[in-house]
C-alpha positions as CSV (number, residue, x, y, z in Angstrom):
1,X,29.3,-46.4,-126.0
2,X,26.3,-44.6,-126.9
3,X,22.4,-45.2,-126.1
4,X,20.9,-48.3,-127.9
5,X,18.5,-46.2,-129.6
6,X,20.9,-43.3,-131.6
7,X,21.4,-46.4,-133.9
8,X,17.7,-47.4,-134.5
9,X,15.6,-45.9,-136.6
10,X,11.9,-44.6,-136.2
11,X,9.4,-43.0,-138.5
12,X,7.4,-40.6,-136.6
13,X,9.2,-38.1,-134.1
14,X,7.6,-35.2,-132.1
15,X,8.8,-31.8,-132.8
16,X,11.3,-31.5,-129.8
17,X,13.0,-34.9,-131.6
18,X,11.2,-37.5,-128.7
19,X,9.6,-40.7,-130.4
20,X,6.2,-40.3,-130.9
21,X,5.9,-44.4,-131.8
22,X,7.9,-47.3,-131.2
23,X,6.5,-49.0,-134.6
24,X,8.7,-49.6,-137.6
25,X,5.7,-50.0,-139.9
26,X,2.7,-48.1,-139.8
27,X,-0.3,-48.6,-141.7
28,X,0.8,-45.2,-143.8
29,X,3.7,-46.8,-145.0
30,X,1.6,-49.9,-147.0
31,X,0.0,-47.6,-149.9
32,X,3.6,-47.0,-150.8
33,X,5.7,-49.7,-150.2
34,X,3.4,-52.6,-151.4
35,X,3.1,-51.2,-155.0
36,X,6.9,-51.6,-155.4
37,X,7.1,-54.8,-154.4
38,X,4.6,-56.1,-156.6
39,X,6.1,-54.3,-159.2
40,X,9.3,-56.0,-158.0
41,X,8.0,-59.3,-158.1
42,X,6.5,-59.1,-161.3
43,X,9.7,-58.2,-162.9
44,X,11.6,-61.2,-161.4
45,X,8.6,-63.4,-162.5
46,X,9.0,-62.6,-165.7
47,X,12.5,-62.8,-165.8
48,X,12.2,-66.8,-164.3
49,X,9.7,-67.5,-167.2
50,X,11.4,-65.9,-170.3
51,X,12.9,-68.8,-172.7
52,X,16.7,-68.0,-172.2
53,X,16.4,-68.2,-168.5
54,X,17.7,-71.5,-167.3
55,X,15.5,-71.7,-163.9
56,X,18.1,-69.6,-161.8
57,X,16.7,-66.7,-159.6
């Protein structure tokens, strides 16, 4: 059985492949991600509040 950590996954390596951080989420990672989301939620909003929607998410 292989290492616990050839199955995780991590953002930032050093060149030689060693983990330069631990963190799954960096601050970096915010300017991108959080856009989509609110896009993401603003699409299924408005798919609860249009008239032939009967509630259901």
């Amino acid at each position: 059985m292989g290492h616990a950590l050839e199955c995780a996954w991590f953002g930032y390596l050093r060149r030689d492949g060693r983990i330069s951080s631990r963190a799954k989420g960096t601050i970096y990672k915010g300017p991108f991600h959080l856009p989509r989301m609110f896009w993401y939620c603003w699409q299924r909003l408005e798919q609860v509040q249009s008239p032939d929607n009967q509630g259901a998410l």
